[in-house]
N, C-alpha and C positions, 0 to 999 in steps of 0.2 A: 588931078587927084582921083583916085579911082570913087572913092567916096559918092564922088556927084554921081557918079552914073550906076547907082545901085539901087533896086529895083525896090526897095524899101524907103528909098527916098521919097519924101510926103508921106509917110506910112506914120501912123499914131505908133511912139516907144516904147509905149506900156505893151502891143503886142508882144514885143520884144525879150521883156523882162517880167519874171515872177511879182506881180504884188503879192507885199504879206499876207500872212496865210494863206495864199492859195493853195490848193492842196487838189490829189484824186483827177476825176473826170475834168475840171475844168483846169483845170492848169495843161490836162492832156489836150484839148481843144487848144486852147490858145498857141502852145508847141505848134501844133500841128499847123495852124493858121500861118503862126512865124516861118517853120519850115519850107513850106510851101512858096511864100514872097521868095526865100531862096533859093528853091530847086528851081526857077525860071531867071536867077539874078545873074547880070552879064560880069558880076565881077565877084561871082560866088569864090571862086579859088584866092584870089585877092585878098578878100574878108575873112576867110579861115585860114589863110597866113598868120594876118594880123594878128586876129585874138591869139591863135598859138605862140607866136612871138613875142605877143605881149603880157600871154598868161592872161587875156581878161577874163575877169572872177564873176563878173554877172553876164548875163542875156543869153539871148541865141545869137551866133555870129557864125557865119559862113553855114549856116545852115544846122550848129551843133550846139546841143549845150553845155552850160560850165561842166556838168558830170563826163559827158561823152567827150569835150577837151580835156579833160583830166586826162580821162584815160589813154587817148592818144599820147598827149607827155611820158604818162608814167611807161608807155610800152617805148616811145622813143629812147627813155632816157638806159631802160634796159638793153636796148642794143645799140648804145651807143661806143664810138669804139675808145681806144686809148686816149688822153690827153694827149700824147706827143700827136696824133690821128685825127684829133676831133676836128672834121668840117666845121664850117657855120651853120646858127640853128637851122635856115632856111633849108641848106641840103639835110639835116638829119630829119625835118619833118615831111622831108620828101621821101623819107627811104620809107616812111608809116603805110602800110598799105591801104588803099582806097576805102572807102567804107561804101554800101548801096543803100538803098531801101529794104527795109526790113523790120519787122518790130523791134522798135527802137532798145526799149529798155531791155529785152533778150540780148539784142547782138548788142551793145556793149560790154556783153558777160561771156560771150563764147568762150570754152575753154580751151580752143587752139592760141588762146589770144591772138587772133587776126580781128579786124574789126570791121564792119559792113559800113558803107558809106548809107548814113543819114540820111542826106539835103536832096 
């Protein structure tokens, strides 16, 4: 299971996940903390399969959060091709271009709609 061997294993879940209200500077900290576990995680691509496949609606996973998984779907689901055509989710979130580092809440808004890898 790829699970065990992620680099946020033993890591406290609240980094993870928004508590209520958090809001502003500190919820960007904590992101950033999360992110980070990721950008060194040996089974980062793994985990942002997952949540995109599975649509999960909280945390940071694979490095991204529920906003920035949005948006990757919603740009998937734009180029995605005919129903007689449609691949499996796997290959359609592979066609999603890469995203980098970059200020985060900018590049999920570019207006070329391409998107900078995050994590």
């Amino acid at each position: 299971m790829w699970q065990l061997r992620g680099a946020c294993r033993g890591t406290d879940s609240a980094v993870f996940y928004d508590p209520e209200g958090e809001r502003g500077i500190a919820r960007a900290r904590r992101a950033a903390k999360a992110k980070a576990i990721c950008r060194v995680c040996p089974v980062l691509e793994q985990c942002r399969r997952h949540a995109l496949e599975t649509q999960e609606p909280y945390g940071i996973w694979g490095g991204l959060t529920p906003v920035e998984r949005d948006s990757i779907l919603s740009v998937a689901q734009r180029h995605r091709p005919a129903p007689a055509e449609q691949p499996d989710t796997a290959s359609s979130l592979r066609a999603v271009p890469p995203q980098q580092d970059a200020e985060p809440d900018r590049a999920a808004r570019r207006p070329s709609g391409r998107h900078l890898r995050l994590c």
